[in-house]
N, CA, C and O atoms as a GROMACS GRO file, in nm:
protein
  616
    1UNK      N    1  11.558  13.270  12.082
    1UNK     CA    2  11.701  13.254  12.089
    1UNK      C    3  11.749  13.250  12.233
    1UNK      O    4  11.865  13.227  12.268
    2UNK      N    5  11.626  13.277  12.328
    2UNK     CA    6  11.684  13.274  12.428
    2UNK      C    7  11.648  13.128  12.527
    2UNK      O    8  11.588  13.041  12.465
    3UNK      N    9  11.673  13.105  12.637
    3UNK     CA   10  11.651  13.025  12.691
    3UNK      C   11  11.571  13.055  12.832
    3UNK      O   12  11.618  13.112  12.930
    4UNK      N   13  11.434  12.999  12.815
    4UNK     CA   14  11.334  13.020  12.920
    4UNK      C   15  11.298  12.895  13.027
    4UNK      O   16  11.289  12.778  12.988
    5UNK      N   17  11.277  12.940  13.186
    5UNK     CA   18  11.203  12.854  13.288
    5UNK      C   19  11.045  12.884  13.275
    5UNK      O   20  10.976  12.985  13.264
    6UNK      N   21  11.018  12.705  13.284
    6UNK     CA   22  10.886  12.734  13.297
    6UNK      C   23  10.740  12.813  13.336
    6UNK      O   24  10.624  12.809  13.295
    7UNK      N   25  10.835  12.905  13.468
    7UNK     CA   26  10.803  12.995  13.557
    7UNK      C   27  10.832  13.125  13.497
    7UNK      O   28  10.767  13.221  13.539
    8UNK      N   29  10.921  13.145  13.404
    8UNK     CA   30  10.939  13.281  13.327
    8UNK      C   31  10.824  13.288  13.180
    8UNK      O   32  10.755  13.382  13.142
    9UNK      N   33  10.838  13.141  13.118
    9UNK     CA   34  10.728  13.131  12.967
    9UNK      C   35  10.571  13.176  13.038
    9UNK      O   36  10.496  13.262  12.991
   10UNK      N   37  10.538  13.072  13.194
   10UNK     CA   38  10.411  13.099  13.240
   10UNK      C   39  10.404  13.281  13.229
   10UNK      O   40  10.331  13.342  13.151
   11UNK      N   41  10.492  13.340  13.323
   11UNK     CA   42  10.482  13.522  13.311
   11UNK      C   43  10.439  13.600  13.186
   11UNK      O   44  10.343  13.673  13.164
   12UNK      N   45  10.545  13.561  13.110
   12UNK     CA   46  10.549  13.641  12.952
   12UNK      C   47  10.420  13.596  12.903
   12UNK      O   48  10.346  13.675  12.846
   13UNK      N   49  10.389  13.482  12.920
   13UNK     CA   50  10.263  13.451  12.872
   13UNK      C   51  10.130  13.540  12.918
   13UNK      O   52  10.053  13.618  12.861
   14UNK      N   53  10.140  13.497  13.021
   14UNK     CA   54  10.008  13.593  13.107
   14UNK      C   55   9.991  13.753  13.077
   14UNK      O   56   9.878  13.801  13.074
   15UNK      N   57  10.109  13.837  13.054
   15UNK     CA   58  10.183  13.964  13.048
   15UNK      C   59  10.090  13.954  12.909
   15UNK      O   60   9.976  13.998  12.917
   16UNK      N   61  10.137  13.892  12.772
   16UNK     CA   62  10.062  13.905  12.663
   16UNK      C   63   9.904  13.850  12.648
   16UNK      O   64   9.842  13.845  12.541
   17UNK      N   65   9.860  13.817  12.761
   17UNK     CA   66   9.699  13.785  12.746
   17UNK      C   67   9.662  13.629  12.735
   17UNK      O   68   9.550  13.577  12.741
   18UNK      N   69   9.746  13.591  12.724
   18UNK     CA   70   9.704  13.415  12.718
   18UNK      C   71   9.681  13.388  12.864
   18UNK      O   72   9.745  13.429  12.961
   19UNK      N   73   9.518  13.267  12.854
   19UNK     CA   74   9.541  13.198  12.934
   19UNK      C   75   9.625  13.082  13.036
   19UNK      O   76   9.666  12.971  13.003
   20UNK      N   77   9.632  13.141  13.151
   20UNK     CA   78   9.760  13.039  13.199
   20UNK      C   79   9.722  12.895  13.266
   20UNK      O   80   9.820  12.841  13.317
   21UNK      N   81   9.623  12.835  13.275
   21UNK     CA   82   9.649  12.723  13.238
   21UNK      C   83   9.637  12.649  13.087
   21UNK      O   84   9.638  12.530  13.054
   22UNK      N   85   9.628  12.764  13.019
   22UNK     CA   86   9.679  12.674  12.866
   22UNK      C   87   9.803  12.637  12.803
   22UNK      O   88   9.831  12.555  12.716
   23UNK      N   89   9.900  12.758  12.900
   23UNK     CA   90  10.004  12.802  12.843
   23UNK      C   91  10.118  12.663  12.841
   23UNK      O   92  10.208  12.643  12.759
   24UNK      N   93  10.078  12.576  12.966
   24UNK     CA   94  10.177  12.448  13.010
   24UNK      C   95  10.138  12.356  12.896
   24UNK      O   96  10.242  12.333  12.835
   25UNK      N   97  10.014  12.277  12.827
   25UNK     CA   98   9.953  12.234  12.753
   25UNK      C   99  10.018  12.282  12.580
   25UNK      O  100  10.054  12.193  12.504
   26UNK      N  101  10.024  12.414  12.542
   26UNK     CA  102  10.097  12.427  12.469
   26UNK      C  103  10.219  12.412  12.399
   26UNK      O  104  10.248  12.378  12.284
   27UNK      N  105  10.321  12.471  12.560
   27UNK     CA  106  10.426  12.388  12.560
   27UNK      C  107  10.462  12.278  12.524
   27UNK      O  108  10.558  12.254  12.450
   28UNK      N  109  10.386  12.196  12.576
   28UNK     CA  110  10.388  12.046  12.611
   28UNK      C  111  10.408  12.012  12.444
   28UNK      O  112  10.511  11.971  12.390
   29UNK      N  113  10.296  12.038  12.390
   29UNK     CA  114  10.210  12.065  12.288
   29UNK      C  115  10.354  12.120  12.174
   29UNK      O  116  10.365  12.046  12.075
   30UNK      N  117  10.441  12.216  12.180
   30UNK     CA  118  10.534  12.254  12.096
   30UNK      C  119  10.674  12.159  12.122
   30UNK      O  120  10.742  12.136  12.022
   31UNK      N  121  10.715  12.106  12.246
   31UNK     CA  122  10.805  12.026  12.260
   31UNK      C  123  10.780  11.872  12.216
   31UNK      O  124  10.874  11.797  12.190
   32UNK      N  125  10.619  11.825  12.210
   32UNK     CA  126  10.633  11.681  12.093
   32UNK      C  127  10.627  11.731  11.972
   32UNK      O  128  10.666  11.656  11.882
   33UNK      N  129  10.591  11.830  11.945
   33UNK     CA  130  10.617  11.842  11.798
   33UNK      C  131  10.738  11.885  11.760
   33UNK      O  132  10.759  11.895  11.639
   34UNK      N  133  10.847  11.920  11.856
   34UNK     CA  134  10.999  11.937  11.815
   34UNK      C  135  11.042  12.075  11.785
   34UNK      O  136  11.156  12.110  11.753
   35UNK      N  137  10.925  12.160  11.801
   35UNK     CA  138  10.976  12.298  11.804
   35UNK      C  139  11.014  12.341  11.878
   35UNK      O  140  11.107  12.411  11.838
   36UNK      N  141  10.999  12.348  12.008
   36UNK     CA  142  11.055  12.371  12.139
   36UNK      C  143  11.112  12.262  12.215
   36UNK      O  144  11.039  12.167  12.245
   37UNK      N  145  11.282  12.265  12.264
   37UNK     CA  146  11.385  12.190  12.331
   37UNK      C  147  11.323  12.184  12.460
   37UNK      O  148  11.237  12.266  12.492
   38UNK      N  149  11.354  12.111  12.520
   38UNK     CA  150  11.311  12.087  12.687
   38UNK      C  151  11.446  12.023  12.729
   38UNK      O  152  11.504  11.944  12.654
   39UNK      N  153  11.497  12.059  12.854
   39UNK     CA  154  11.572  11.998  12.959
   39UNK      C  155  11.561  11.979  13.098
   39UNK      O  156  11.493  12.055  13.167
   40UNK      N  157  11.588  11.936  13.118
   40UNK     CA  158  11.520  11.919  13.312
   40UNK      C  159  11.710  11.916  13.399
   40UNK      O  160  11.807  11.840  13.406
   41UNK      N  161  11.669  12.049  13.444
   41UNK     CA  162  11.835  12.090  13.454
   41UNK      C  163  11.788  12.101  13.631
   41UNK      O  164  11.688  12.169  13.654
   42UNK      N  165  11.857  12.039  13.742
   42UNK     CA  166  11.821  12.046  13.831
   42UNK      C  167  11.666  11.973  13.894
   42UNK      O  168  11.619  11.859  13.894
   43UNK      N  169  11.606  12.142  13.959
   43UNK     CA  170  11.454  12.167  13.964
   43UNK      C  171  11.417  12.182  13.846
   43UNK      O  172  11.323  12.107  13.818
   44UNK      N  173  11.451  12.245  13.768
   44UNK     CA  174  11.397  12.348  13.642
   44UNK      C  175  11.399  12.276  13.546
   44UNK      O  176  11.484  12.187  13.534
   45UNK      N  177  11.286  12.303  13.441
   45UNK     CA  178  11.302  12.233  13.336
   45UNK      C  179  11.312  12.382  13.235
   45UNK      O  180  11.238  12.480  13.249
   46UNK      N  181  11.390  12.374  13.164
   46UNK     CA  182  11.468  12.474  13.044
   46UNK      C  183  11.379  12.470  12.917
   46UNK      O  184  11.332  12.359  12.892
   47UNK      N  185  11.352  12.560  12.842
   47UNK     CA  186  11.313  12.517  12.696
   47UNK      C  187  11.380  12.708  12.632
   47UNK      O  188  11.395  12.823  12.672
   48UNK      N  189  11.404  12.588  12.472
   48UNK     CA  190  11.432  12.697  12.415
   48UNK      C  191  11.411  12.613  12.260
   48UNK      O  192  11.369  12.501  12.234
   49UNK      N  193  11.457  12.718  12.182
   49UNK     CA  194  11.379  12.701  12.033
   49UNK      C  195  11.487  12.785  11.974
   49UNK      O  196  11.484  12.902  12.013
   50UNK      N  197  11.606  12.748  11.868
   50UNK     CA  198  11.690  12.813  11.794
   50UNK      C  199  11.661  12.733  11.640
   50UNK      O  200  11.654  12.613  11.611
   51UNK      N  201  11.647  12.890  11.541
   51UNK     CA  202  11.631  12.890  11.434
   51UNK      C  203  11.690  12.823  11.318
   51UNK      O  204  11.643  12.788  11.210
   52UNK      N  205  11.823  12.813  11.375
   52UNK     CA  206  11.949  12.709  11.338
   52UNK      C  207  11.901  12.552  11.300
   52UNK      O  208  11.903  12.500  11.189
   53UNK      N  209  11.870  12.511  11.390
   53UNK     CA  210  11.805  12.385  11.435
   53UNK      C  211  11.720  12.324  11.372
   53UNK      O  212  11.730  12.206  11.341
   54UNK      N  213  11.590  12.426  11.334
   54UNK     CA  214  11.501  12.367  11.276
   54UNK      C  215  11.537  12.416  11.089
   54UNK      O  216  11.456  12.378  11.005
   55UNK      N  217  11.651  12.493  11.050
   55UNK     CA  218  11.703  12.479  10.980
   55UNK      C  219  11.761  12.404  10.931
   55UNK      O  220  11.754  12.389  10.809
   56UNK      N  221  11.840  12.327  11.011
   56UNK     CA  222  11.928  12.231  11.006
   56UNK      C  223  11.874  12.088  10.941
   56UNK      O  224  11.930  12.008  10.865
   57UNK      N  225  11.710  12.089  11.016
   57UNK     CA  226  11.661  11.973  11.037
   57UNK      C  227  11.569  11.958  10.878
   57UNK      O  228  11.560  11.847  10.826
   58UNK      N  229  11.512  12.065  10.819
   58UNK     CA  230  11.450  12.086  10.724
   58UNK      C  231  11.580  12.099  10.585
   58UNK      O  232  11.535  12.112  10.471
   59UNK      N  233  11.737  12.094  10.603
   59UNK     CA  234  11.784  12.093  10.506
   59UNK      C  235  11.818  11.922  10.544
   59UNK      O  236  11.784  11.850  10.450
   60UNK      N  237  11.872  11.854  10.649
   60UNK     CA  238  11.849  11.735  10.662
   60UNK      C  239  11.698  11.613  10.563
   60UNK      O  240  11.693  11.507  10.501
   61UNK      N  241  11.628  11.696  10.598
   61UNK     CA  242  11.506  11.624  10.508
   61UNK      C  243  11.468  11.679  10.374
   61UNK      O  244  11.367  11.653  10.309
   62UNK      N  245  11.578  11.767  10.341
   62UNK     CA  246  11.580  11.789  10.184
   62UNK      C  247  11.676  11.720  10.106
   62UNK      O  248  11.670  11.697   9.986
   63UNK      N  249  11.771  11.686  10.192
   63UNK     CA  250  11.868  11.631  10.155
   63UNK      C  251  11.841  11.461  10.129
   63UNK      O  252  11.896  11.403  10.036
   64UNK      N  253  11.763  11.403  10.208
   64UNK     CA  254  11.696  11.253  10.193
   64UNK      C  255  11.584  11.264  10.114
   64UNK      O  256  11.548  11.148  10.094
   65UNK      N  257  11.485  11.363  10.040
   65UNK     CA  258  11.450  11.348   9.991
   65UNK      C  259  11.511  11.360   9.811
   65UNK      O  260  11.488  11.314   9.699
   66UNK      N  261  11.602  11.458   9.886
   66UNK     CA  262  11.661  11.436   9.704
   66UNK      C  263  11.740  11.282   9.662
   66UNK      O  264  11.738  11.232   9.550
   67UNK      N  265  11.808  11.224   9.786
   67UNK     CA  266  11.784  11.091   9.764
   67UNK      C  267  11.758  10.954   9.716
   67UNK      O  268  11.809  10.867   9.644
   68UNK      N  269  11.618  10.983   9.818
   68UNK     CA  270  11.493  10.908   9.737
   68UNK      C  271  11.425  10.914   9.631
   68UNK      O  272  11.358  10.826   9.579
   69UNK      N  273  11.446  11.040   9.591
   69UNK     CA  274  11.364  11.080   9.413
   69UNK      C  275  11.500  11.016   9.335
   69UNK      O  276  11.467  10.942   9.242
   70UNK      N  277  11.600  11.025   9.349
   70UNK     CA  278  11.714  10.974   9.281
   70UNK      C  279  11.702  10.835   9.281
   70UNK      O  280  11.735  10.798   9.168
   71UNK      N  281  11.669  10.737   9.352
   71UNK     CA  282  11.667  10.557   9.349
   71UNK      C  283  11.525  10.597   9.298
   71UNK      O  284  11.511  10.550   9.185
   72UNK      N  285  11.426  10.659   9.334
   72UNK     CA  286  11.309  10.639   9.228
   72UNK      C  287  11.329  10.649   9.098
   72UNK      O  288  11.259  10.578   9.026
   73UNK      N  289  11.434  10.743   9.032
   73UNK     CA  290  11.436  10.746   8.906
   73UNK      C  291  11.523  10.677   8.861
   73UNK      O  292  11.497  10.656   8.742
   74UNK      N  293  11.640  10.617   8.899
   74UNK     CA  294  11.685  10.464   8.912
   74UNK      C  295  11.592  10.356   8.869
   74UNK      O  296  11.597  10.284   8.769
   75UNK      N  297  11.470  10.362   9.008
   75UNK     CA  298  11.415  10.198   8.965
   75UNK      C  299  11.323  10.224   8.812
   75UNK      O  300  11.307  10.141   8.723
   76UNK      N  301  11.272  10.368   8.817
   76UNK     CA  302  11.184  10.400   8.707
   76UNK      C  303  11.309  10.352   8.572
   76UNK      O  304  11.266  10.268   8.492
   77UNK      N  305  11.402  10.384   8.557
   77UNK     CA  306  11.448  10.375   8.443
   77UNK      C  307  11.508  10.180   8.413
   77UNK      O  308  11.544  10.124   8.310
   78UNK      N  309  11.497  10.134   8.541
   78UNK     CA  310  11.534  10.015   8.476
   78UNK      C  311  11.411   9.908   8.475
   78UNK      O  312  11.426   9.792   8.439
   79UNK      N  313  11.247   9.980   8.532
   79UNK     CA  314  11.176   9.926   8.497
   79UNK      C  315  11.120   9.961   8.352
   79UNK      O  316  11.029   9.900   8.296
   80UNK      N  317  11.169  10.039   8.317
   80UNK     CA  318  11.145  10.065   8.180
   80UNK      C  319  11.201  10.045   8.080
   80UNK      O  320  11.147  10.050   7.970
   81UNK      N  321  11.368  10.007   8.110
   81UNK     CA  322  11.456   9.857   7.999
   81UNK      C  323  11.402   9.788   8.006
   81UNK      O  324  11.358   9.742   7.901
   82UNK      N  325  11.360   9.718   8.145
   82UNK     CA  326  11.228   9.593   8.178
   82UNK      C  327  11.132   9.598   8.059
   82UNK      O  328  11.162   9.510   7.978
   83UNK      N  329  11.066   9.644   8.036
   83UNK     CA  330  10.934   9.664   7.960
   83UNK      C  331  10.975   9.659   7.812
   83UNK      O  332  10.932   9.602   7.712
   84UNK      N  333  11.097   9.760   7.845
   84UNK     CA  334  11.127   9.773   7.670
   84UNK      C  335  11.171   9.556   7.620
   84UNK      O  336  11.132   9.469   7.542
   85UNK      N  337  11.269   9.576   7.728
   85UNK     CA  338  11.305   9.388   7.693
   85UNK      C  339  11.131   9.297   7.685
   85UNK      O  340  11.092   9.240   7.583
   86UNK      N  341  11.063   9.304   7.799
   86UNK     CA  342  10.965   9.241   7.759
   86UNK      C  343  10.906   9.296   7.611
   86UNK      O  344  10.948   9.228   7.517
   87UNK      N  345  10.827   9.393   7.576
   87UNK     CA  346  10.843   9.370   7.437
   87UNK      C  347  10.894   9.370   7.357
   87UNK      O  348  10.820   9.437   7.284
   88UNK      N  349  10.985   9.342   7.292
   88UNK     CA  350  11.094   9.307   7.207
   88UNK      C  351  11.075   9.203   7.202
   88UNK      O  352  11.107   9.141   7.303
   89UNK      N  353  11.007   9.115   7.075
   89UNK     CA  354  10.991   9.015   7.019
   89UNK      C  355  10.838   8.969   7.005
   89UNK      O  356  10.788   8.870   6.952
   90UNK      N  357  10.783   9.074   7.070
   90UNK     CA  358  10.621   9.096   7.075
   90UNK      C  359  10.553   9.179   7.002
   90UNK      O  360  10.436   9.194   7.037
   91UNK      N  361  10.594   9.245   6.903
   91UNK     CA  362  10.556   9.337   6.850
   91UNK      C  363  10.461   9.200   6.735
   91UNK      O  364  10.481   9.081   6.713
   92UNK      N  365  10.320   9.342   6.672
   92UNK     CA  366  10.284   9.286   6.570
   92UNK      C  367  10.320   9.273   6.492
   92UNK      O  368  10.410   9.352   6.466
   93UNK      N  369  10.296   9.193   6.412
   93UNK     CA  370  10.375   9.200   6.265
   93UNK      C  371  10.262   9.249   6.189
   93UNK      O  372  10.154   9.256   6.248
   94UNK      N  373  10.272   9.295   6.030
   94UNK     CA  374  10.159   9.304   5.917
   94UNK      C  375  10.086   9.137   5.909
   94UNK      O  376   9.963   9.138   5.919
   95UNK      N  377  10.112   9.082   5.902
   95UNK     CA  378   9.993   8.919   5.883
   95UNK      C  379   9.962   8.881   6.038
   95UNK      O  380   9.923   8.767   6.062
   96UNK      N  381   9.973   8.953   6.117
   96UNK     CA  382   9.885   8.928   6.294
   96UNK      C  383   9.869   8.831   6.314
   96UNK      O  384   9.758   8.787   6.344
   97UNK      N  385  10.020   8.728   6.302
   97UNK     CA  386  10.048   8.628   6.328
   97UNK      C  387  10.095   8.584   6.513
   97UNK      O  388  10.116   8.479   6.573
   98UNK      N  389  10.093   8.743   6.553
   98UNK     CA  390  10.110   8.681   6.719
   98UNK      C  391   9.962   8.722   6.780
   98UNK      O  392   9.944   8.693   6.898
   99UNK      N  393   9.844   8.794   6.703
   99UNK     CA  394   9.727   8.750   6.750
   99UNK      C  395   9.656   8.615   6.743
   99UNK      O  396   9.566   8.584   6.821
  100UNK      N  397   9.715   8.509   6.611
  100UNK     CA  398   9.650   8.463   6.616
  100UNK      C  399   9.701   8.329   6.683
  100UNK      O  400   9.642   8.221   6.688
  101UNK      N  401   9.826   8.364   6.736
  101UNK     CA  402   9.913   8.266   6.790
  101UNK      C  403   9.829   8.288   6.940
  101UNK      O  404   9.804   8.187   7.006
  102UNK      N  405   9.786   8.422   6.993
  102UNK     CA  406   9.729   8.414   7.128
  102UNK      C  407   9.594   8.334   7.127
  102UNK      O  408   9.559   8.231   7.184
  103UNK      N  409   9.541   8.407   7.054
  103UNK     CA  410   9.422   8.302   7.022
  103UNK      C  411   9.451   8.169   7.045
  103UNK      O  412   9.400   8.109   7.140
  104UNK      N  413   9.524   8.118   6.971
  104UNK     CA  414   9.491   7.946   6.973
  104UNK      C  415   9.566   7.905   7.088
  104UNK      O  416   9.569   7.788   7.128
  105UNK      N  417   9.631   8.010   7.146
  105UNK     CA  418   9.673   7.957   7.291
  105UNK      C  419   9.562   7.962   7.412
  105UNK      O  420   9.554   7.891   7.512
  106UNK      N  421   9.460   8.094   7.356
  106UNK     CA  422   9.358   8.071   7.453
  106UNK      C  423   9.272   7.954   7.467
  106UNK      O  424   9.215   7.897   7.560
  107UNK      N  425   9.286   7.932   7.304
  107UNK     CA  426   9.144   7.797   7.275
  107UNK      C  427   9.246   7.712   7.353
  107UNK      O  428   9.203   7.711   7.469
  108UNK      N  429   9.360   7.641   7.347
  108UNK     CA  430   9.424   7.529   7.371
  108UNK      C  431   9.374   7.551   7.569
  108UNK      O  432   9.322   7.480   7.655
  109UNK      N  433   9.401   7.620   7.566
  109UNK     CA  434   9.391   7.660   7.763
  109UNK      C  435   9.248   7.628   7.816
  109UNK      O  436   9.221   7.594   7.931
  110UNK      N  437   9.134   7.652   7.679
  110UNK     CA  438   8.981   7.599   7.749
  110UNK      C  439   9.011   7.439   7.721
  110UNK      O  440   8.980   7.364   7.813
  111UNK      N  441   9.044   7.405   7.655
  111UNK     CA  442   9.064   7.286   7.610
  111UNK      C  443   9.093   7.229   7.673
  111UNK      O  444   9.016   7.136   7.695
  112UNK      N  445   9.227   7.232   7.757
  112UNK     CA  446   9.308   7.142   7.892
  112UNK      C  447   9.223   7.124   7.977
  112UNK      O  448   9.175   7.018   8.018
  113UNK      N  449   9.186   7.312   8.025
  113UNK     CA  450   9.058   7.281   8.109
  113UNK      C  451   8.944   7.139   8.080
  113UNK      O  452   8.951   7.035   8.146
  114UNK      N  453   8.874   7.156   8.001
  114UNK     CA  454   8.768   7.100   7.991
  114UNK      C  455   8.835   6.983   7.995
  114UNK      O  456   8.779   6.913   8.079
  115UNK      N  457   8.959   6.904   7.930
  115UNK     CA  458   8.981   6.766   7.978
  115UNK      C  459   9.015   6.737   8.082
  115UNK      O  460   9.012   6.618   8.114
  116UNK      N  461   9.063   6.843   8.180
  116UNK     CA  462   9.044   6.796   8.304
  116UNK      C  463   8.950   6.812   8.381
  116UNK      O  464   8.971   6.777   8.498
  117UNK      N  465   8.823   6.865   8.348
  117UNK     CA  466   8.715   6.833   8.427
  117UNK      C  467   8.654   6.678   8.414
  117UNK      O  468   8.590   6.613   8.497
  118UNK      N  469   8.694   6.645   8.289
  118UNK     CA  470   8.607   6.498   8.214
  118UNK      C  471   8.726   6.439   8.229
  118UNK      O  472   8.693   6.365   8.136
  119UNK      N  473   8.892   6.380   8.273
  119UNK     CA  474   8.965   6.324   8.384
  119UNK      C  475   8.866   6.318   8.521
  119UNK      O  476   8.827   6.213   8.573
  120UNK      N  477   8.840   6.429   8.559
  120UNK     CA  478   8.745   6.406   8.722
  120UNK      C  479   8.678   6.374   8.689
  120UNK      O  480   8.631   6.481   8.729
  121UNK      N  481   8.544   6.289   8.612
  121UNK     CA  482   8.461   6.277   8.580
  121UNK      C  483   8.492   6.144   8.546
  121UNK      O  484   8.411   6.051   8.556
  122UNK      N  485   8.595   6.136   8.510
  122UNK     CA  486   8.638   5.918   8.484
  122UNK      C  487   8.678   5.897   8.566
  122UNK      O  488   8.676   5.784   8.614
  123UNK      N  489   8.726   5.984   8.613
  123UNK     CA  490   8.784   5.870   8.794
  123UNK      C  491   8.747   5.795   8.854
  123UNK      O  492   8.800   5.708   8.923
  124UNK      N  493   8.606   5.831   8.825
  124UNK     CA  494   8.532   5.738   8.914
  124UNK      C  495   8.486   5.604   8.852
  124UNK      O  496   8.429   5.511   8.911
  125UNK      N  497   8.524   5.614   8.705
  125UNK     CA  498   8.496   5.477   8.687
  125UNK      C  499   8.633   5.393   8.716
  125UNK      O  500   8.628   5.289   8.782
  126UNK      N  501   8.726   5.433   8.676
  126UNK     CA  502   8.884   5.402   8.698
  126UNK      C  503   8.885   5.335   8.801
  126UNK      O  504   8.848   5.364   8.914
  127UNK      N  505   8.968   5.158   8.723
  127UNK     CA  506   8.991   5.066   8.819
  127UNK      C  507   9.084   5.052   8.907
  127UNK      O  508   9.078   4.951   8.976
  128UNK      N  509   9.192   5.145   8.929
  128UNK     CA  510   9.305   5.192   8.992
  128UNK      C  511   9.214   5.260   9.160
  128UNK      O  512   9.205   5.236   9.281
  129UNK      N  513   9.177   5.329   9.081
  129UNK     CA  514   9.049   5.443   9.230
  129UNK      C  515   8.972   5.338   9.261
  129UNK      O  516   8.957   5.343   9.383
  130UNK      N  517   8.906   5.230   9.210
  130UNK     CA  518   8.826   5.161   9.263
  130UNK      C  519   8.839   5.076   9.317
  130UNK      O  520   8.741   5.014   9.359
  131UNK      N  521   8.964   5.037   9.341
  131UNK     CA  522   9.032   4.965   9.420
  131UNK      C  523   9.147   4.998   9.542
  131UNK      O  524   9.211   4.921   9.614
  132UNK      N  525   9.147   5.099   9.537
  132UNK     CA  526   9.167   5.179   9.624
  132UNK      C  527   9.102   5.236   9.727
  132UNK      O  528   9.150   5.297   9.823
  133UNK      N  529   8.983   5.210   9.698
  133UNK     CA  530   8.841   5.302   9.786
  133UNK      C  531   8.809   5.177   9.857
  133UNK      O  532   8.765   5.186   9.972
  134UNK      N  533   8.835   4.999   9.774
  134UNK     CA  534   8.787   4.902   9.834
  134UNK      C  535   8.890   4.878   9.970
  134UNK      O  536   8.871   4.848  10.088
  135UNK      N  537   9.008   4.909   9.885
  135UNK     CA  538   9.116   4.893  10.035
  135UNK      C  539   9.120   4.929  10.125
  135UNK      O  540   9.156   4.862  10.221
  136UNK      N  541   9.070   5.106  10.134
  136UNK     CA  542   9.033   5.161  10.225
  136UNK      C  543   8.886   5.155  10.272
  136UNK      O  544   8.863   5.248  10.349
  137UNK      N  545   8.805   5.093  10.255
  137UNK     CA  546   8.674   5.063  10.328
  137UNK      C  547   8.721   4.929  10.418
  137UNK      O  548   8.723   4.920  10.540
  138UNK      N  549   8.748   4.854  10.345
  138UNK     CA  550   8.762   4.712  10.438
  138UNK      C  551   8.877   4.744  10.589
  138UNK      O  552   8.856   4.710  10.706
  139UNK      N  553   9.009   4.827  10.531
  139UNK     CA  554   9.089   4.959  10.658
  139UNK      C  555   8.990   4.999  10.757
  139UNK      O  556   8.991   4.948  10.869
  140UNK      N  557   8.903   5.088  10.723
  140UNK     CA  558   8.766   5.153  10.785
  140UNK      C  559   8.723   5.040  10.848
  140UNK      O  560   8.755   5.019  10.965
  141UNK      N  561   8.660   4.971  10.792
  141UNK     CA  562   8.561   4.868  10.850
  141UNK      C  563   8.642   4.776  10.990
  141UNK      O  564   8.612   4.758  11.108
  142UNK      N  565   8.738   4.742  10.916
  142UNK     CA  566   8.857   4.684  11.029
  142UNK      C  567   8.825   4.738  11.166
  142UNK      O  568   8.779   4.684  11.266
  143UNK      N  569   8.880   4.908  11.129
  143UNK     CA  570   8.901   4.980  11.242
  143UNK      C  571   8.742   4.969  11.330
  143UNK      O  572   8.744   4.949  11.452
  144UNK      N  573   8.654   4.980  11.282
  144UNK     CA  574   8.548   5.018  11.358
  144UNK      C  575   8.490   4.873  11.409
  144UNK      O  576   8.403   4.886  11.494
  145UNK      N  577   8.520   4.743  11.374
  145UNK     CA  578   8.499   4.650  11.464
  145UNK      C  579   8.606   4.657  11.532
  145UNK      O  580   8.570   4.696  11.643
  146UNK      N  581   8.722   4.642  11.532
  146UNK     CA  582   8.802   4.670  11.647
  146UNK      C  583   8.771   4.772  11.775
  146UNK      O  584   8.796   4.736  11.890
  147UNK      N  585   8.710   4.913  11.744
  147UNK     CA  586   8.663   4.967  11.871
  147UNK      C  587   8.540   4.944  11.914
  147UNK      O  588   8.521   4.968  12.034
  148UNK      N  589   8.432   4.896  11.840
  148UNK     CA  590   8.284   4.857  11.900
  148UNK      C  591   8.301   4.712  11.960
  148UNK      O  592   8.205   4.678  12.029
  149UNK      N  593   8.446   4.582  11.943
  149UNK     CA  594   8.448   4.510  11.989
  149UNK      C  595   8.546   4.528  12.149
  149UNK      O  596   8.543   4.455  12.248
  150UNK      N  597   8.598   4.611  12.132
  150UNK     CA  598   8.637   4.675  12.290
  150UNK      C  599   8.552   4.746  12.339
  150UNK      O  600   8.560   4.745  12.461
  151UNK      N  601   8.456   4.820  12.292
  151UNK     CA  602   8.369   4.890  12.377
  151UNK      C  603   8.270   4.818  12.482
  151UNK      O  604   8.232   4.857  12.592
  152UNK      N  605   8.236   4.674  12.396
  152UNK     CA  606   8.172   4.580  12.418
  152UNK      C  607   8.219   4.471  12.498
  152UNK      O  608   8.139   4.412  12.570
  153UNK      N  609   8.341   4.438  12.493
  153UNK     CA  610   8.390   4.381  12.546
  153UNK      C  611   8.435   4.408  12.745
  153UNK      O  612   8.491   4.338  12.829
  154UNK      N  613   8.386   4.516  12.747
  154UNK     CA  614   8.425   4.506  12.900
  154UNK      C  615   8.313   4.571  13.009
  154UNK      O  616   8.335   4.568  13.130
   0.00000   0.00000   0.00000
């Protein structure tokens, strides 16, 4: 509660048995962690530590945490209308008519698949692509007598 110079904490320190070059290190050591105030008043640098304070600061962070548990139980409750709305209209019925509706949505999904692997697989006969590949070779070809006939050329 009181307010100490660095030159008075070094004393009291030594007086109770602590080593004194640890005692600055400590300090140091309690003022980043916010328990002990520091000021640099003049020459002197000041420290002190009131109970108030770190009271203050610990009902401050009770107070944001009650908060934050409050919008957590906010988002919790409207992710859970969420859920309730997503199922609602998903439920089973007795004749497991939306299993077997998933089912044939799975088969239909290998199905697409597999016709579009065998689409890539005709492409290449496809006279659209194959004339396209001719357009662009004779492009190609163009280009590369044009630079082997300048390369050559001089």
């Amino acid at each position: 509660k009181e307010v100490y110079t660095e030159k008075e904490i070094i004393s009291l320190a030594a007086k109770a048995g602590v080593n004194q070059n640890t005692i600055a290190d400590i300090n140091q050591a309690l003022v980043d962690d916010g328990l002990v105030d520091k000021e640099k008043i003049g020459g002197s640098n000041y420290f002190w530590s009131f109970p108030a304070k770190r009271d203050r600061l610990n009902e401050l962070a009770h107070e944001e945490n009650k908060k934050k548990i409050e919008t957590i139980k906010i988002s919790i409750q409207q992710a859970e209308a969420r859920l309730a709305d997503a199922k609602r209209g998903r439920e089973e019925d007795e004749s497991g008519e939306r299993a077997k509706k998933m089912a044939r949505r799975v088969e239909l999904t290998k199905s697409v698949a597999a016709a579009n692997v065998e689409l890539e697989k005709l492409k290449q006969n496809d006279p659209r692509e194959v004339a396209n590949l001719e357009r662009e070779l004779t492009l190609v070809t163009g280009a590369a007598h044009r630079w082997t006939d300048n390369i050559f050329s001089s």
